[in-house]
Structures are given as structure tokens and as C-alpha cells.
N, C-alpha and C positions, 0 to 999 in steps of 0.2 A: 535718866542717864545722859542724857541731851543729846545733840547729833554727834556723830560720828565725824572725822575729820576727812577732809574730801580726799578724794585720789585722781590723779595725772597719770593720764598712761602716756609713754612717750617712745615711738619706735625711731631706730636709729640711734639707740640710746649708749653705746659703748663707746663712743669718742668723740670730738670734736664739739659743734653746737648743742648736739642732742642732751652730752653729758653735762655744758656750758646749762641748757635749759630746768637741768636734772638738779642742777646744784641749786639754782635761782628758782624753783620751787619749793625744793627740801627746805632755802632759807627763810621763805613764806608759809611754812609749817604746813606743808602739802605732801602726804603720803607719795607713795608712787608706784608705780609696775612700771618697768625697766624689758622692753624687749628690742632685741638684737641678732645675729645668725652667734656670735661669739660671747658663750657662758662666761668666760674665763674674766673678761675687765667689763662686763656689765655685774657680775658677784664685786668683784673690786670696789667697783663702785656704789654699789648697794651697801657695803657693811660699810665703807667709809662715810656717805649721809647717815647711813644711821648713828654710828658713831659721834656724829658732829652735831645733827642735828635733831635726835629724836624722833624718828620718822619713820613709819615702817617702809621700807623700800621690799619690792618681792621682784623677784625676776623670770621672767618665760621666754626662752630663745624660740624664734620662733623666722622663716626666712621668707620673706613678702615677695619675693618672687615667683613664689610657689604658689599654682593656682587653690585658691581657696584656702592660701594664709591667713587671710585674715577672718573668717567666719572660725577657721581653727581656732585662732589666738584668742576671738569675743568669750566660744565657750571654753576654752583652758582657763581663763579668769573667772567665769560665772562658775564653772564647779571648783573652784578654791573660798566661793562666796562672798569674791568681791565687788566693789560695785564702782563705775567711771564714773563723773565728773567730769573729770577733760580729758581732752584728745590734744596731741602736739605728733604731728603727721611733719617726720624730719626724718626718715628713710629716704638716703638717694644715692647716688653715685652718676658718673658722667662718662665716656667712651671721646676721647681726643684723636683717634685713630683716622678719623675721615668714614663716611656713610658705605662709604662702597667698601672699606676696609675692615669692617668690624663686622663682628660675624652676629650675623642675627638673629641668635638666641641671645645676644647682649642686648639688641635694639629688644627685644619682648622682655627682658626682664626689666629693661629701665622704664618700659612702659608699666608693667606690673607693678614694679617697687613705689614707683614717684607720680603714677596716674591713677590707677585703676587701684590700690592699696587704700590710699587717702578716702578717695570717692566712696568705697566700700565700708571702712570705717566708719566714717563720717554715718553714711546711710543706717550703719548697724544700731549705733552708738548716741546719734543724737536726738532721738524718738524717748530716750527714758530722761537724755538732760532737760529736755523742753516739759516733760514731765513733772519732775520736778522742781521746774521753774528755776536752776540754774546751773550752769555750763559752761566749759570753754573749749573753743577747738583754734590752733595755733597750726597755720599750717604752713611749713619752712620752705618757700619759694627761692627768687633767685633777683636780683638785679637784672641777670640776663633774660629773666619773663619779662623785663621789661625796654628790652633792648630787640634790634632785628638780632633775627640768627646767625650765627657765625658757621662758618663752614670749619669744618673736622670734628665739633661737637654737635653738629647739624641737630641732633631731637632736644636737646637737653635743654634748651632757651622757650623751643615750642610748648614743652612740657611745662616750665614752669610758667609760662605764660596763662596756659591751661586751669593752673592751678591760681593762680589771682581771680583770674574772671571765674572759678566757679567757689573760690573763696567770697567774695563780694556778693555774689549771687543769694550763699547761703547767711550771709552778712543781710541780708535785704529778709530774706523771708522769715531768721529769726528773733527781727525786733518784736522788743518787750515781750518777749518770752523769759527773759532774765538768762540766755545764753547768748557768750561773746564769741564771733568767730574774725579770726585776723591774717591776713595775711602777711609773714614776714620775710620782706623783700634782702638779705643781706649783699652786696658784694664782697671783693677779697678779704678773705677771715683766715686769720691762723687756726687750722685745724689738721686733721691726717688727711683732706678730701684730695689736696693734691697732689701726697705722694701716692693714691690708691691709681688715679688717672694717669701717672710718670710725668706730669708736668710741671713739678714742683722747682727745678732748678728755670725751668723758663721762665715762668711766670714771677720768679722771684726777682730775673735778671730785667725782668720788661717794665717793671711796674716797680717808683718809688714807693717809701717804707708810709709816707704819707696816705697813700689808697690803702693800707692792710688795717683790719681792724681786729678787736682780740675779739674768743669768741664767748668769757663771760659778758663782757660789754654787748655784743649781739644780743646776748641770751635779755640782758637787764631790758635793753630797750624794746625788746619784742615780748616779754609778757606786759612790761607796763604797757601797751599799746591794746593785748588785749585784755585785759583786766579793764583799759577805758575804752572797751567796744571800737577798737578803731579799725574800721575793714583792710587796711593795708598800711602796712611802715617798712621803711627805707632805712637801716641805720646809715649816717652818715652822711655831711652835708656834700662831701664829694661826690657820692655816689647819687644824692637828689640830683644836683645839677647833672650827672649823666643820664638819668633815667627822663629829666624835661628835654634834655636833648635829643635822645632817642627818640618822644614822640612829639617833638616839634620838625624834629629836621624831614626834607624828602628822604624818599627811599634813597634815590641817586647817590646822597648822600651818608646817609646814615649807612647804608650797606659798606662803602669806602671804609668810612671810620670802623666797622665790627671787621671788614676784610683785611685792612691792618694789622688789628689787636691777633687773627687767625694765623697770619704769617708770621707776626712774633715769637709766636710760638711755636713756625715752622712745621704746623701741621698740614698746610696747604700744598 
């Protein structure tokens, strides 16, 4: 009957990059499971790739902030009887309010959704792709992992920082095993991320149309990268040259430059 055609699970999956990553799988003829906190446009989404592209797409809401989301979400799938392939760990969101100002069941969810979610996935999930001798884990960092932290998003740059080095790390341990894991570094992307944060007329007014990238184009250059095993990618050559900058420059300096970009946005 031959193999079975693979499946992506992709959380974060109802808007923005996730959905960008959703579409640029389905067109790779890659099933998928679709999880998100909103049934409503992750189904949307679902019956339109299937539609378009033959694909079973299945959806499980499921909300990774919530302790022991994600051991939930592994067996809601295994008793459906199906089985991963890959992982794309692209749940996040970001608090622009300032450290002192955001209440901190925000700071533990964002830890929950975009640290300790991934890490646990990964953990659960990449034991049966090494198994089987192939896999992919994609896991949706930031520019700003690659930059100092900014003040009024004070965790959100730490966090994806987090997520590169332990992206590379599992990049390191699972060669030639036949599973690819990558990091994918984007900066500004047309998505819903910054009207969720209220920053979207700022960051719109700060920042020429040149630095925004779309976010199928994201989605393209970040599986081609891990499909070539590549432990981290950057879309966009604007945003390389910021991210050599980041860790060429002193702190003295580089903090200047991120403490700027924070007041443009009048969060300071």
C-alpha cells in the first residue's frame, strides 16, 4: 500500500506565519494537524488546503499556555491514530507594555507558549522521528533572538534568543539521523502579530515598507532551509546585516540602537 504521506503539526496555526507555513506545506503535499486556542479560522483554513490542495488537514484547539498543553495535544492526536513527522513550534505572542507593567500571568504564559511549549514538544515528539529515520522540527524564533533586548518587550527577544541556541543544539545532536531542525529567524512580517501587541500603527509609522516582508515569502524561505538541514535562517538581507550587527557591535552600543527602536514605539 506504500507509506503513508507525512504530517506537520504546526501550532500557532490560525494566522499569520503559522498559516503562511500551513499553506507552503499543503503545497509540498504534506498532510497536517492545525492547532490554535481559535476553532473558528484554523477549520477555515483546514477545508480551504484541503480544497486546494488534497491534503488531509485535521484540527485540535488546543491553548499552550496551559500547563500540560502540550502532553494534552501529543495524545489528542495519538488517539485520532495519527502520527508526526514534523513539528513547526510557531506559537507566540509578545507584551509591549513595559516589565513592570504587564501583569504577570502574561510574563508565564509567554514563557509557557514560546519556551517551555516548544522544548516539550520537541522532547515528546522527536524520539519516534529519529526513529524512523525522518523528521522535521521548524521552530519560529525572531530577529530580535538575535539582537540585545529591548525595553517594554523586555522577555520576548530573551525568549527567542533561547529558542535559537537550543534550536542549534538539537540541530547538533540530531545529525544523520535523517531529522532536520532549524531555526527560523524572521523580522518585520505582515501578519495579525502586531495588531494582537497594539503596536501596529507604530511600528508601521517607524519602520520603511523596505524592512516588512510578507509572510508566504517567510513561510518559503523557512522550510526550504529546513528541508536543507540548515540550523538557522534569517529571511532577508536587511535583516542579516541587522542581526551581524547586533553581535558585532559593543553592548554600549548595540543597547543605544535597540533603546531607540523601544522609544519609537513610545513604550519607554
Amino acid at each position: 500500500m506504500g507509506e503513508p504521506r507525512r504530517t506537520i503539526l504546526i501550532t500557532g496555526a490560525s494566522a499569520g506565519i503559522g498559516a503562511a507555513l500551513a499553506r507552503e506545506c499543503a503545497a509540498r503535499g504534506y498532510d497536517l494537524i492545525l492547532t490554535a486556542r481559535r476553532e473558528g479560522p484554523l477549520t477555515a483554513l483546514a477545508e480551504d488546503l484541503t480544497a486546494r490542495y488534497g491534503v488531509v488537514a485535521s484540527v485540535i484547539t488546543a491553548d499552550l499556555a496551559e500547563a500540560g498543553a502540550p502532553a494534552a495535544l501529543v495524545e489528542a492526536i495519538a488517539a485520532r491514530g495519527l502520527r508526526i513527522d514534523g513539528l513547526i513550534n510557531n506559537a507566540g505572542f509578545s507584551r509591549t507594555t513595559g516589565f513592570l507593567s504587564t501583569d504577570p500571568a502574561d510574563h508565564a504564559a509567554m514563557i509557557r507558549v514560546m519556551l517551555t511549549a516548544p522544548v516539550e514538544l520537541s522532547r515528546l515528539l522527536l524520539p519516534s522521528m529519529v526513529a524512523r529515520g525522518w523528521g522535521r522540527v521548524l521552530n519560529v524564533a525572531s530577529l530580535a533572538g538575535q539582537m540585545p533586548a529591548t525595553g517594554g518587550d523586555t522577555l520576548y527577544g530573551p525568549i527567542k534568543s533561547f529558542l535559537i541556541k537550543a534550536s542549534q543544539g538539537l540541530w547538533l545532536e540530531t545529525q544523520g539521523t535523517g531529522v532536520h531542525v532549524t531555526a527560523l529567524c524572521p523580522g518585520y512580517t505582515y501578519t495579525e502579530f502586531h495588531d494582537v501587541n497594539g503596536s501596529r500603527e507604530q511600528v508601521s509609522n517607524a519602520y520603511p515598507k523596505w524592512m516588512w516582508m510578507d509572510a508566504d515569502r517567510v513561510a518559503r524561505i523557512g522550510w526550504d532551509a529546513v528541508e536543507a538541514n540548515r540550523p538557522r535562517v534569517t529571511p532577508g538581507v536587511a535583516n542579516n546585516v541587522l542581526a551581524a550587527l547586533g553581535g558585532m557591535l559593543p553592548d554600549s552600543l548595540a543597547l543605544k540602537m535597540v533603546g531607540g527602536h523601544a522609544k519609537r514605539l513610545d513604550r519607554l
